[in-house]
SERO-4910 file (N, C-alpha, C, O; in steps of 0.05 Angstrom, whole numbers):
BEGIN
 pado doro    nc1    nc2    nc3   cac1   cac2   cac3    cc1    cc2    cc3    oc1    oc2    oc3
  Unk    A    135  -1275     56    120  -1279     31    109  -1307     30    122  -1327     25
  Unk    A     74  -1305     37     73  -1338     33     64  -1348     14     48  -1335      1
  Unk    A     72  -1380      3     63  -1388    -22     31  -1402    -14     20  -1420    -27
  Unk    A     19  -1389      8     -8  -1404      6    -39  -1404    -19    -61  -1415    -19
  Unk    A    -27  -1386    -38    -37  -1370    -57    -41  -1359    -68    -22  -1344    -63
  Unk    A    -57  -1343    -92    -33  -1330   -113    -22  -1300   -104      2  -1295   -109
  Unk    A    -36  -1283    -92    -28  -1250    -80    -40  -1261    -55    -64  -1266    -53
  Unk    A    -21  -1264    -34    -32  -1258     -8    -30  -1237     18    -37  -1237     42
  Unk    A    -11  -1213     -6     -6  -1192     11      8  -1179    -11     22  -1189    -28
  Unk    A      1  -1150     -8     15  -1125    -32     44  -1138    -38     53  -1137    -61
  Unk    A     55  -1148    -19     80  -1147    -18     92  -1166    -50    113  -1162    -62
  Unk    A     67  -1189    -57     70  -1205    -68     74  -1194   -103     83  -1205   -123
  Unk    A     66  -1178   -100     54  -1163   -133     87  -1156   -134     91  -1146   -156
  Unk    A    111  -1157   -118    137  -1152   -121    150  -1164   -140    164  -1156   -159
  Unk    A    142  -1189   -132    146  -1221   -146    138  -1220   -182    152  -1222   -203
  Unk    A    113  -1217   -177    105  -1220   -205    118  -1193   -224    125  -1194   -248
  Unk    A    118  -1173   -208    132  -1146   -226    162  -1166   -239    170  -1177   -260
  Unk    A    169  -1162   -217    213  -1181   -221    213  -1201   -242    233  -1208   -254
  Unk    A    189  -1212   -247    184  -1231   -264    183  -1215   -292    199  -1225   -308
  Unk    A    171  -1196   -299    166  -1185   -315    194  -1170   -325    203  -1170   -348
  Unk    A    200  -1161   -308    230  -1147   -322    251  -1174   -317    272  -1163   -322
  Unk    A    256  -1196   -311    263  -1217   -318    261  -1224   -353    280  -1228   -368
  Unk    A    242  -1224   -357    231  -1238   -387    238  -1212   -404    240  -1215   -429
  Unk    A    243  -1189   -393    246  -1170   -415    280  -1168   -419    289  -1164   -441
  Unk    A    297  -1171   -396    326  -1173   -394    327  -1206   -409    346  -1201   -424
  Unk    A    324  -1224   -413    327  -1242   -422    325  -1237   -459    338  -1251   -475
  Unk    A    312  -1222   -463    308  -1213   -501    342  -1203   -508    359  -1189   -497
  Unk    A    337  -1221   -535    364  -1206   -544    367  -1168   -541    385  -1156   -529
  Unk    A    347  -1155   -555    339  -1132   -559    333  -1113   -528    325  -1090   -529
  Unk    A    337  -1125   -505    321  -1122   -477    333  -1084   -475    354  -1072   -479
  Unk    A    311  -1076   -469    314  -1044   -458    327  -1047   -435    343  -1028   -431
  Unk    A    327  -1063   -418    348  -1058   -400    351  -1085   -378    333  -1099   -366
  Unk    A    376  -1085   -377    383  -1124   -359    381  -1111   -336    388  -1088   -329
  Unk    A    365  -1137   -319    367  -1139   -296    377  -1168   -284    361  -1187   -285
  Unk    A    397  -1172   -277    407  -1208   -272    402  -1218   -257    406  -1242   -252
  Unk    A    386  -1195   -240    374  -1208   -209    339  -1216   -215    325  -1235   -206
  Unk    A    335  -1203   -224    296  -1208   -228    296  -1229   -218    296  -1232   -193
  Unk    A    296  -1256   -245    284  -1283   -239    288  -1288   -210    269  -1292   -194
  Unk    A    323  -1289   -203    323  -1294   -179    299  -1298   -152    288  -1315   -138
  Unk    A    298  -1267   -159    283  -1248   -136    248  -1255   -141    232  -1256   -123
  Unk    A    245  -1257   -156    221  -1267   -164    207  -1296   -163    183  -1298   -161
  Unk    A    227  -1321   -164    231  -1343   -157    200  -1361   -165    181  -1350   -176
  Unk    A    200  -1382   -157    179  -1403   -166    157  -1387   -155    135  -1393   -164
  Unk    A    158  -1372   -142    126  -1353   -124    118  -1339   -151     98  -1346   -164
  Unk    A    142  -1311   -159    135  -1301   -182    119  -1315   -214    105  -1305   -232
  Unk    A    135  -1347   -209    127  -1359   -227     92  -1364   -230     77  -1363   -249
  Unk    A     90  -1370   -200     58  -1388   -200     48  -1356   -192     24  -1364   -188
  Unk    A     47  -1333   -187     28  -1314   -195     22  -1304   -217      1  -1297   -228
  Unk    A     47  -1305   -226     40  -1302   -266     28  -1318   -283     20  -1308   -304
  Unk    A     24  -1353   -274     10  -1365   -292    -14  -1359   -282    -29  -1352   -300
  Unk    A    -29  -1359   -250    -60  -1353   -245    -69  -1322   -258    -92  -1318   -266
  Unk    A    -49  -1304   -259    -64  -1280   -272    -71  -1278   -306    -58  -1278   -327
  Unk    A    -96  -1277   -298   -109  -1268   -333    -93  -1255   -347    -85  -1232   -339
  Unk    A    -86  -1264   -367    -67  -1246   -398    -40  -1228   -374    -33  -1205   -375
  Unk    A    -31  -1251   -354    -17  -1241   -346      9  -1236   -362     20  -1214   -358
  Unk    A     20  -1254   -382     43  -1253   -397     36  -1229   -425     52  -1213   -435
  Unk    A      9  -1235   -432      6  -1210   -461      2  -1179   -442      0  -1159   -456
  Unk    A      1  -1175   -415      5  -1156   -401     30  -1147   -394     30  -1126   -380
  Unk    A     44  -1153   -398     74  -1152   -391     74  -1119   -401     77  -1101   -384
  Unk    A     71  -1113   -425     90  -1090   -440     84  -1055   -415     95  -1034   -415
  Unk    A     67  -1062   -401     65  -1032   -400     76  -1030   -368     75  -1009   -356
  Unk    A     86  -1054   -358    112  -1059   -333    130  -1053   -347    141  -1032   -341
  Unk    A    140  -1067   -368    169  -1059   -384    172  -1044   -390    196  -1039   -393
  Unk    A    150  -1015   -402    157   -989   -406    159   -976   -380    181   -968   -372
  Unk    A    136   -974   -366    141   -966   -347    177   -967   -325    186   -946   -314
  Unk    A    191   -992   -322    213   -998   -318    229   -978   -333    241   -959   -323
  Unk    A    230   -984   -361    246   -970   -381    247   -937   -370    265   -923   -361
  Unk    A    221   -932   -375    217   -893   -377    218   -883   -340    213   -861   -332
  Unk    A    225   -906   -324    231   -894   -297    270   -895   -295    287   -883   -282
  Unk    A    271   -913   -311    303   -908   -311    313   -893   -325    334   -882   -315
  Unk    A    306   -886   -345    305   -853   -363    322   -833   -340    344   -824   -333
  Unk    A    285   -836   -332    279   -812   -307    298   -806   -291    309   -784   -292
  Unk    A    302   -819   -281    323   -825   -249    348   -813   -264    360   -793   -256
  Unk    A    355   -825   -286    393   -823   -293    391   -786   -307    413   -775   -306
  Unk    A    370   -770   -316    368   -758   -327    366   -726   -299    376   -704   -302
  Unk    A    355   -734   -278    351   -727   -251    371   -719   -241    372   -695   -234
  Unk    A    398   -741   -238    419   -738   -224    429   -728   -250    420   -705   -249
  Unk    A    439   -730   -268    457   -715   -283    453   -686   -288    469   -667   -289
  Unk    A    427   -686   -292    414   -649   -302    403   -636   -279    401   -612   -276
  Unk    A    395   -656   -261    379   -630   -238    390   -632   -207    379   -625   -186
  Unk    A    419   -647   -213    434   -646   -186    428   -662   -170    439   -657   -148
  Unk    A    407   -688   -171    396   -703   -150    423   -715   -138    442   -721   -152
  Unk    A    419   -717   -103    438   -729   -103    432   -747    -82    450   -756    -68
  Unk    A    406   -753    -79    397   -770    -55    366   -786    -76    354   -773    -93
  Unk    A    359   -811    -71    336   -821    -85    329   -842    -60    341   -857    -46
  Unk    A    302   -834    -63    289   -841    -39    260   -860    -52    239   -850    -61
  Unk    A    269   -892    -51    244   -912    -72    230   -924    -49    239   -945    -39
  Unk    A    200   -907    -35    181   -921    -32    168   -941    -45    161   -941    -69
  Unk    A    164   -969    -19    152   -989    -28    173  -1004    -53    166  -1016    -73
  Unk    A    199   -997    -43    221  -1016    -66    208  -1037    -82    205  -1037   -106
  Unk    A    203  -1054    -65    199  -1087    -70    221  -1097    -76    238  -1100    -58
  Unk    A    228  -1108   -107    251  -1120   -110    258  -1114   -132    263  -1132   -148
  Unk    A    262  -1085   -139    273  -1069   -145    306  -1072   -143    316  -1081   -123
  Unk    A    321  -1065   -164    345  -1072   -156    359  -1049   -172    381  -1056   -181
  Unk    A    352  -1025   -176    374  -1003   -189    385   -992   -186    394   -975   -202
  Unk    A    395   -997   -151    422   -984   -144    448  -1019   -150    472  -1015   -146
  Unk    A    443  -1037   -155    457  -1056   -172    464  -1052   -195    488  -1054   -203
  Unk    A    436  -1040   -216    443  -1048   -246    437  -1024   -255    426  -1029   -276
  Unk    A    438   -997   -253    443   -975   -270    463   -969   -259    469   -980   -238
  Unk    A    483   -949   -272    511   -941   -279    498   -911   -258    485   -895   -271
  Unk    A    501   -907   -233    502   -891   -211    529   -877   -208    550   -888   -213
  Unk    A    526   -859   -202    547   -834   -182    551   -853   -166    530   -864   -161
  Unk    A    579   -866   -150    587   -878   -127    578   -862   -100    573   -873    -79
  Unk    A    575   -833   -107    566   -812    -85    538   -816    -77    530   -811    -54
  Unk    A    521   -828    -99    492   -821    -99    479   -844    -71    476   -868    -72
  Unk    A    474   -828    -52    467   -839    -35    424   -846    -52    410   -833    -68
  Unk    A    421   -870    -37    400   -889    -44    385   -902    -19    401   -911     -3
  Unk    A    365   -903    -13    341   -916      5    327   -930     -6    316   -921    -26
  Unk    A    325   -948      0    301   -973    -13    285   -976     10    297   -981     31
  Unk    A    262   -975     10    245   -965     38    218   -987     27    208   -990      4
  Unk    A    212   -999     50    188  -1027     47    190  -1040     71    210  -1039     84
  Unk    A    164  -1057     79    160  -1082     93    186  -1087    106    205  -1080     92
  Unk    A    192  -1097    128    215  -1106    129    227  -1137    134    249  -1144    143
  Unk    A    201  -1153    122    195  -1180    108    211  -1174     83    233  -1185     78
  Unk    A    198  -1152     65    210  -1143     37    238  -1142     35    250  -1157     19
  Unk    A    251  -1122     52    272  -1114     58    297  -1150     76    320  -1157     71
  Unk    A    285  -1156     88    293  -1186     93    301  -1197     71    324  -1204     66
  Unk    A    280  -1198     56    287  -1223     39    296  -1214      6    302  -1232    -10
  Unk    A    294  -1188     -1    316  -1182    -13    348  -1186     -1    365  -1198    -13
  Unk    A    350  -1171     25    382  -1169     28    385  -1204     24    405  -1207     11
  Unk    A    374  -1226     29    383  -1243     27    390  -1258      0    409  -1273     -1
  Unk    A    375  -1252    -22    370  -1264    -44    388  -1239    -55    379  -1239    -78
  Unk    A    407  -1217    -53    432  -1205    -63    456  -1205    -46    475  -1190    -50
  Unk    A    455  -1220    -28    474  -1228    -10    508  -1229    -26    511  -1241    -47
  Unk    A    531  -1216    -13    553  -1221    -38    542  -1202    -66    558  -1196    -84
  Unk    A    522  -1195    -66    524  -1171    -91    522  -1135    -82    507  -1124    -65
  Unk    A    543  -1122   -100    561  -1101    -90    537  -1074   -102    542  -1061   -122
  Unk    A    520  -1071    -93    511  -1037   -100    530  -1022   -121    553  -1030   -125
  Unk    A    520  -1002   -133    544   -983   -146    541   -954   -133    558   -936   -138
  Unk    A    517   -950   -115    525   -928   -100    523   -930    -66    532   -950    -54
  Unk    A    514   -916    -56    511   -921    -22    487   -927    -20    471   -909    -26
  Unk    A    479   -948    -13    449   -957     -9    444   -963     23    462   -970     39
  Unk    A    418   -958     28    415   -958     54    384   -964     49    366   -949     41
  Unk    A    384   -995     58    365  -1006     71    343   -990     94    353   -981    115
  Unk    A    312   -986     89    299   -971    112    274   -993    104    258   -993     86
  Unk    A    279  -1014    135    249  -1024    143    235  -1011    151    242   -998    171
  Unk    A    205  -1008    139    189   -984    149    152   -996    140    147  -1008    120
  Unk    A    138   -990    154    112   -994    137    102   -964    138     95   -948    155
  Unk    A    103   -967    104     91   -935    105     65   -927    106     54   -906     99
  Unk    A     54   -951    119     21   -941    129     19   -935    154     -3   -932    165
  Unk    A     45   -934    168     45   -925    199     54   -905    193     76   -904    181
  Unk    A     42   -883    200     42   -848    203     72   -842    207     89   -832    192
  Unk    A     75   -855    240     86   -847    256    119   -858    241    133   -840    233
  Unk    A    127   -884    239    150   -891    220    154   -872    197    177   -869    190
  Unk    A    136   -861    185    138   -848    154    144   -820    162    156   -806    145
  Unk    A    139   -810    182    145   -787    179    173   -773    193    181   -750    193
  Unk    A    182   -797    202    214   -805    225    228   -813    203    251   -804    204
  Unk    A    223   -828    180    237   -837    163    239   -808    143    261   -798    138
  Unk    A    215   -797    135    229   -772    126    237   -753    132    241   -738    113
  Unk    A    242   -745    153    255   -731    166    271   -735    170    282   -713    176
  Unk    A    292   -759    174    311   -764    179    326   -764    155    348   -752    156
  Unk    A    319   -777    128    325   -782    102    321   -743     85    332   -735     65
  Unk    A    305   -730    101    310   -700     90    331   -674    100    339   -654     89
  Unk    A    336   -688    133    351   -673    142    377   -671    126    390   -650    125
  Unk    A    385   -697    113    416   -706    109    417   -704     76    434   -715     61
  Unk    A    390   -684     68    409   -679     34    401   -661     24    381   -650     33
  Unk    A    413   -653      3    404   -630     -5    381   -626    -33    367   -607    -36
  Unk    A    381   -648    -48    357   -653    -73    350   -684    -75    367   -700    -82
  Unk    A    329   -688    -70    323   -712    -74    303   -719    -94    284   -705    -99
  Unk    A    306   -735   -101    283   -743   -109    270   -770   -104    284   -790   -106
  Unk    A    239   -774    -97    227   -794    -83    211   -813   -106    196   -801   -121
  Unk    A    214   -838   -108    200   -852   -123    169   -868   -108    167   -872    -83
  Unk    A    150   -875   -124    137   -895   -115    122   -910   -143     99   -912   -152
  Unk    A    141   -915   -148    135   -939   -174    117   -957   -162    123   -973   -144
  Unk    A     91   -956   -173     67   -984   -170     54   -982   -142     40  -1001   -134
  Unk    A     56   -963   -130     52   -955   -101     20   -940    -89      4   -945    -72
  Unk    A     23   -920   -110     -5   -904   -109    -31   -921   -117    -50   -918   -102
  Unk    A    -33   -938   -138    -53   -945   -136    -70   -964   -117    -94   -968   -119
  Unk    A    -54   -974   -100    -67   -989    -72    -63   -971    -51    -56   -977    -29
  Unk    A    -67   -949    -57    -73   -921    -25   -103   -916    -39   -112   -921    -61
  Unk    A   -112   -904    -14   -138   -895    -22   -129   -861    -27   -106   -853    -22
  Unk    A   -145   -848    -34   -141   -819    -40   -139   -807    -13   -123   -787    -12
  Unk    A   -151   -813      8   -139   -800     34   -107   -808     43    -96   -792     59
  Unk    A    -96   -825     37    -81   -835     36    -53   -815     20    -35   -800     29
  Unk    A    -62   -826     -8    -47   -804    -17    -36   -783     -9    -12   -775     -7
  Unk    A    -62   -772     -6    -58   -736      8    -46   -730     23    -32   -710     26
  Unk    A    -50   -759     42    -30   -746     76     -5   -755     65     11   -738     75
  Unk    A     15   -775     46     34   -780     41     43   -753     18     61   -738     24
  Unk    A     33   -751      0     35   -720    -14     55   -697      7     78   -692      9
  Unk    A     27   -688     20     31   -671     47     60   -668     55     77   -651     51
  Unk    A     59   -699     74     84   -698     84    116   -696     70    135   -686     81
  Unk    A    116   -711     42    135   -713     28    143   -684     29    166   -675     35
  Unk    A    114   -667     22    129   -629     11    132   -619     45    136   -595     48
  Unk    A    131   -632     62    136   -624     89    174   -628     89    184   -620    110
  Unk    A    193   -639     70    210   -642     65    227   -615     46    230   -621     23
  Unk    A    232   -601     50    246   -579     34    268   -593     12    272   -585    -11
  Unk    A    273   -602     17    292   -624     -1    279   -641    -22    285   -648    -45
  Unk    A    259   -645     -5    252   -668    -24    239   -653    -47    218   -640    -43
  Unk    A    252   -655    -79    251   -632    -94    230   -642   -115    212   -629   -124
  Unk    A    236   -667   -121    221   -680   -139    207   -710   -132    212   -722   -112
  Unk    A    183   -721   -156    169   -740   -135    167   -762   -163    159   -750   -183
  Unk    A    171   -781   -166    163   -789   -195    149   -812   -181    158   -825   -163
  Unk    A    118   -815   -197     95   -833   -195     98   -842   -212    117   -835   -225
  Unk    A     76   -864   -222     62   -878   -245     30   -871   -238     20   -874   -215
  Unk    A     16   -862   -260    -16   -854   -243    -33   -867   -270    -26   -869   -294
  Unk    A    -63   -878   -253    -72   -888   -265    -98   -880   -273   -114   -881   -254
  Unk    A   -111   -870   -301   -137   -859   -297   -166   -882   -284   -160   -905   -277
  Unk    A   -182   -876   -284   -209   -886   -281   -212   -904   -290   -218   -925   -278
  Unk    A   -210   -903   -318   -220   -924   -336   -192   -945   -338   -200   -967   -346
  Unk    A   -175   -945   -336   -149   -960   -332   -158   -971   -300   -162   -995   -301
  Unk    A   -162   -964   -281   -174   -980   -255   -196   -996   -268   -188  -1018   -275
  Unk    A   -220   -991   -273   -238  -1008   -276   -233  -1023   -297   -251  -1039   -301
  Unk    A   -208  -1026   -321   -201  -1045   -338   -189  -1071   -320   -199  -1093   -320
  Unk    A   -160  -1059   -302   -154  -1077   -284   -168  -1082   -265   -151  -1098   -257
  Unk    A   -188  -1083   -247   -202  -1089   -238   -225  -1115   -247   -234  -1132   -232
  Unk    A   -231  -1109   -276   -243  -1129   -290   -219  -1154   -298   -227  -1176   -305
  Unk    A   -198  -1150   -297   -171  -1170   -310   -161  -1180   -281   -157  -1204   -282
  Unk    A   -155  -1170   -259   -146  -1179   -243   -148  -1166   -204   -134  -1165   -184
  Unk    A   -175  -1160   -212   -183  -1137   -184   -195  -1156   -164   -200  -1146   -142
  Unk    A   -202  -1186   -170   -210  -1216   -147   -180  -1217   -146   -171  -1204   -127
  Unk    A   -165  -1227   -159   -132  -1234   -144   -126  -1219   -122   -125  -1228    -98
  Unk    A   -120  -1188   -132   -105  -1169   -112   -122  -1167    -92   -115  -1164    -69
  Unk    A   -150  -1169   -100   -169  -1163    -77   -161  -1184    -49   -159  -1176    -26
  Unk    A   -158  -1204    -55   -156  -1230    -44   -132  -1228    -22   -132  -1235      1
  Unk    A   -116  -1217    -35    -94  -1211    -16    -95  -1184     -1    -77  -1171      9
  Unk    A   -117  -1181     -1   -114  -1149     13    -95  -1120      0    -83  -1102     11
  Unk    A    -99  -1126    -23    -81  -1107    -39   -107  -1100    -68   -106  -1105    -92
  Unk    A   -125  -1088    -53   -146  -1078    -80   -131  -1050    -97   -117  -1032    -88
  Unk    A   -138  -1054   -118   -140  -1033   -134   -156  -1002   -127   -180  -1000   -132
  Unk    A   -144   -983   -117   -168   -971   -108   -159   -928   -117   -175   -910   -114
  Unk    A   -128   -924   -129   -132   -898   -130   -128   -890   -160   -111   -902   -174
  Unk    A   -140   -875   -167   -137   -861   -192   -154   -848   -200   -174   -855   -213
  Unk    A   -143   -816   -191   -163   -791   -190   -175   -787   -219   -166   -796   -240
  Unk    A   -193   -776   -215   -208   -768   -246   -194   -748   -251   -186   -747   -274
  Unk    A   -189   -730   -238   -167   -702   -242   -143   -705   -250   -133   -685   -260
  Unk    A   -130   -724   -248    -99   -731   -257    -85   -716   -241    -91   -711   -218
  Unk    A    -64   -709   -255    -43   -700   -241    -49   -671   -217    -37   -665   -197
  Unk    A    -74   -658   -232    -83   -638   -215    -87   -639   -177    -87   -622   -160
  Unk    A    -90   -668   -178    -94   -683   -150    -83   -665   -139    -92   -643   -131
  Unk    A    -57   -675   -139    -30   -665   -126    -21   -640   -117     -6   -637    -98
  Unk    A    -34   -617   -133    -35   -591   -128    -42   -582    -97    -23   -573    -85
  Unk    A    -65   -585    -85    -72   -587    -64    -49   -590    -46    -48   -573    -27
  Unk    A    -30   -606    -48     -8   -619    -36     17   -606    -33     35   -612    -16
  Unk    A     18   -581    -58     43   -570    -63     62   -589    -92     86   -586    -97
  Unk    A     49   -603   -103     59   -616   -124     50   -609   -150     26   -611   -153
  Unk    A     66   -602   -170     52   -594   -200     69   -607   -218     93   -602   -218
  Unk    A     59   -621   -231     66   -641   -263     91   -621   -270     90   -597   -272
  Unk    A    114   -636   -273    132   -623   -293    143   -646   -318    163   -642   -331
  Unk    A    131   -660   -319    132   -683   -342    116   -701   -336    115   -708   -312
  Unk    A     93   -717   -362     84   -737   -364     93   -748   -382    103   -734   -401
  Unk    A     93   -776   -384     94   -796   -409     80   -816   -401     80   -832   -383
  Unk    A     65   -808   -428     48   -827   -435     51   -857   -443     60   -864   -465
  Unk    A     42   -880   -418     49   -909   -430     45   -919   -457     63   -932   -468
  Unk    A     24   -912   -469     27   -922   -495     43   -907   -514     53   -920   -532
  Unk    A     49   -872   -513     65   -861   -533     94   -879   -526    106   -891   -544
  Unk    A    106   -881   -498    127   -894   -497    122   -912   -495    131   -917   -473
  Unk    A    112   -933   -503    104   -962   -511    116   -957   -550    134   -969   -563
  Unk    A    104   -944   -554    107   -940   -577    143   -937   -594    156   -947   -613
  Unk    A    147   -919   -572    181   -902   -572    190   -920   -570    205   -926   -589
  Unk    A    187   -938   -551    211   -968   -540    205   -990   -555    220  -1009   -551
  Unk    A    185   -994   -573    183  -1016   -582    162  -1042   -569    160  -1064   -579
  Unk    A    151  -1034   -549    146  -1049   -530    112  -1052   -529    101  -1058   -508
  Unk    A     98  -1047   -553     68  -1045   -549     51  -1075   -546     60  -1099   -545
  Unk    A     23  -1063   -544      2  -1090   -545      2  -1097   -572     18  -1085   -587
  Unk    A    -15  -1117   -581    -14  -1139   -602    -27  -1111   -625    -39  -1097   -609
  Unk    A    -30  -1100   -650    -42  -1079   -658    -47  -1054   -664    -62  -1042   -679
  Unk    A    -18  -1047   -636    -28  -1017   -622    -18   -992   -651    -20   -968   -649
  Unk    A    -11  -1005   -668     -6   -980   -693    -25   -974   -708    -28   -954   -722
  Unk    A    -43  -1000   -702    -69  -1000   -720    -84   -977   -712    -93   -958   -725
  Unk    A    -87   -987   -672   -107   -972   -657    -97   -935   -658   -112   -917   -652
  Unk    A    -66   -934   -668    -58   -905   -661    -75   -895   -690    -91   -877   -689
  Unk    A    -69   -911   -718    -81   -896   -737   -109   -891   -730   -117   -867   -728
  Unk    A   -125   -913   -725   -153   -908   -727   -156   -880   -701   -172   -862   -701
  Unk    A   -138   -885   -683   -148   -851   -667   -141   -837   -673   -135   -822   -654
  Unk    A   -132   -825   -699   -116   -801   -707   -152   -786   -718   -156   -762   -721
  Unk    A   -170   -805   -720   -189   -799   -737   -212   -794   -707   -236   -789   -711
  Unk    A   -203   -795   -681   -212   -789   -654   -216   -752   -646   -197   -738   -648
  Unk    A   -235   -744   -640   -228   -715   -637   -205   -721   -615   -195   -740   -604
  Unk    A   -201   -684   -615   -175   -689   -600   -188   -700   -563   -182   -718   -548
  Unk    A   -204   -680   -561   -216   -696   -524   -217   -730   -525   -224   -742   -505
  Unk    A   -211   -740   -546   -220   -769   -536   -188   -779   -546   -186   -803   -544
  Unk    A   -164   -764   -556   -142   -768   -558   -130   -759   -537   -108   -771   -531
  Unk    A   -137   -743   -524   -119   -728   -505   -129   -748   -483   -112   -758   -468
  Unk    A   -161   -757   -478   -164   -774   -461   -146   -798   -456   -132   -798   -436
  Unk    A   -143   -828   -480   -123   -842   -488    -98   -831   -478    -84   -845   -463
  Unk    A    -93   -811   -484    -60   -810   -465    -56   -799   -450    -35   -787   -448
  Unk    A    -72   -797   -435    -76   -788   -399    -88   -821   -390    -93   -825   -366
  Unk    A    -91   -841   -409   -104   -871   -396    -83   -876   -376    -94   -883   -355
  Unk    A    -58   -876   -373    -32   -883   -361     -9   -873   -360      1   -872   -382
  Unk    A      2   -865   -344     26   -852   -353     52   -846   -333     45   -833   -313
  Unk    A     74   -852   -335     94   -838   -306     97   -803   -318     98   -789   -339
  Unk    A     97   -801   -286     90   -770   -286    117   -764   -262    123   -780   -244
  Unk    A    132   -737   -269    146   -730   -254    139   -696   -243    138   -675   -256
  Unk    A    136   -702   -214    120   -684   -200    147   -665   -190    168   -676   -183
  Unk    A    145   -642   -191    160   -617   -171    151   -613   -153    130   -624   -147
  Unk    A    165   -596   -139    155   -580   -116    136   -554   -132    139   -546   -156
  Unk    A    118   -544   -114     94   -521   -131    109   -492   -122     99   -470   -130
***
C-alpha cells in the first residue's frame, strides 16, 4: 500500500473504509466497536480522508452499510444454518475478531495478498473468535478464483459469500463471470452484496470518481435493472435494505434526511420506489 498519493490502488479504499468505522466505534452511542479500525487504517487512512470531497459528511451510508451487514451475517448463521462465510475482497475488515461468532464457524478473508500481508501483521497477537483462514488470491485471475472456490465449496455444507464494496469496481462482464461461478458452487447458498443504482454512480463519480480513477479503481458497475442482473446467473433477491430506510432505523442519516423523507411522501410512488432502490445491501439466494 503506497503512500505516494491519495488512492493508488483499489486496495487503498480499505484504508479509508477502517477509518470510517473507526470514528463510528469511537461515539458513545457507536452501532458497533471495532478496536482495530484506526489501527488498520493508520496515517494512510488518515490523508485519504482529508483529500476526499465531503469525505467525513459521507461517512453515514459506510456505517449503515457496516451496521445492516452485521445484522445479516449473525442472522444467517443463527436462522439459516450458515456454517462457512466466505468475504471477498476483505480488506480490513475484521469480523471474525469483533462479532460474537460460533467458535465452529469456519471464515475466509480472501484479497490481494499485499492486503492479506499487512493485515495479518497489524492483528498480530490478536485471537479470532472463530476459525479464520487467510486466502491470498487476486480475484481478477480466473484461474485463482475458481481453485479458491472450489476448494472453499468442496469443504462445507452452507455458505454464505460476502463482497462488501466489491461490485462496484467490476465491470458488468465481470460480474457475470464471478456470479456464474459462485452458483457453480452447490453450497454456496447465499451471496450478500451492496448494489449501487445509476444515479448513485454518477453522484459518486461527480464527488470522488478523479481520486479512484487515479488509482486504477474507477467507479464503473451498477445495473439499471437492480437486482434482476443476477437472475441470468442463478441468483434472485431474497432481501433488500434500503440505505437510507436503514440510515433512518440506525440513526445514522445525512444532514435533513427527515425533512427530505416528508417532502417524498408527497413523491408518486415510481419516484419513491426509485429513492429506495438509490442504494441498498441486498441478500441474494440461490434461484
Amino acid at each position: 500500500m503506497s503512500a505516494s498519493g491519495p488512492i493508488t490502488h483499489v486496495s487503498d479504499t480499505a484504508r479509508w473504509v477502517a477509518l470510517y468505522r473507526a470514528m463510528e466505534s469511537e461515539r458513545p452511542d457507536a452501532l458497533f466497536r471495532d478496536p482495530y479500525a484506526r489501527r488498520l487504517a493508520g496515517e494512510r487512512g488518515e490523508q485519504i480522508l482529508r483529500t476526499m470531497r465531503k469525505g467525513t459528511s459521507w461517512a453515514w451510508p459506510m456505517i449503515v452499510r457496516t451496521a445492516v451487514v452485521d445484522e445479516v451475517i449473525l442472522r444467517a448463521i443463527a436462522r439459516d444454518g450458515v456454517d462457512t462465510v466466505v468475504n471477498l475482497a476483505s480488506g480490513l475488515d475484521t469480523r471474525p475478531y469483533r462479532l460474537s461468532l460460533p467458535p465452529a464457524l469456519r471464515w475466509f478473508d480472501v484479497d490481494f495478498p499485499a492486503v492479506i500481508a499487512y493485515k495479518r501483521e497489524q492483528l498480530r497477537g490478536e485471537r479470532p473468535v472463530c476459525v479464520l483462514e487467510y486466502a491470498a488470491a487476486d480475484l481478477t485471475n480466473a484461474a485463482e478464483r475458481r481453485a479458491l472456490f472450489a476448494r472453499v465449496g468442496a469443504a462445507t455444507r452452507a455458505a454464505l459469500v460476502i463482497s462488501e464494496g466489491l461490485l462496484i469496481y467490476l465491470t458488468a462482464e465481470q460480474v457475470t463471470g464471478l456470479a456464474t461461478e459462485l452458483h457453480g458452487q452447490p453450497s454456496f447458498r447465499w451471496w450478500l452484496i451492496d448494489l449501487a443504482s445509476p444515479a448513485l454512480l454518477k453522484m459518486m463519480e461527480t464527488s470522488w470518481g478523479q481520486a479512484v480513477a487515479a488509482g486504477d479503481a474507477p467507479f464503473q458497475f451498477a445495473p439499471a435493472e437492480g437486482t434482476q442482473f443476477f437472475e441470468a446467473s442463478g441468483w434472485r433477491e431474497a432481501e433488500y435494505r434500503s440505505t437510507w430506510d436503514e440510515s433512518l432505523r440506525l440513526k445514522r442519516s445525512m444532514r435533513f434526511a427527515r425533512l427530505w423523507t416528508l417532502v417524498g411522501r408527497f413523491a408518486p410512488k415510481r419516484r419513491r420506489d426509485e429513492w429506495r432502490r438509490f442504494s441498498g445491501i441486498v441478500l441474494l439466494e440461490r434461484g
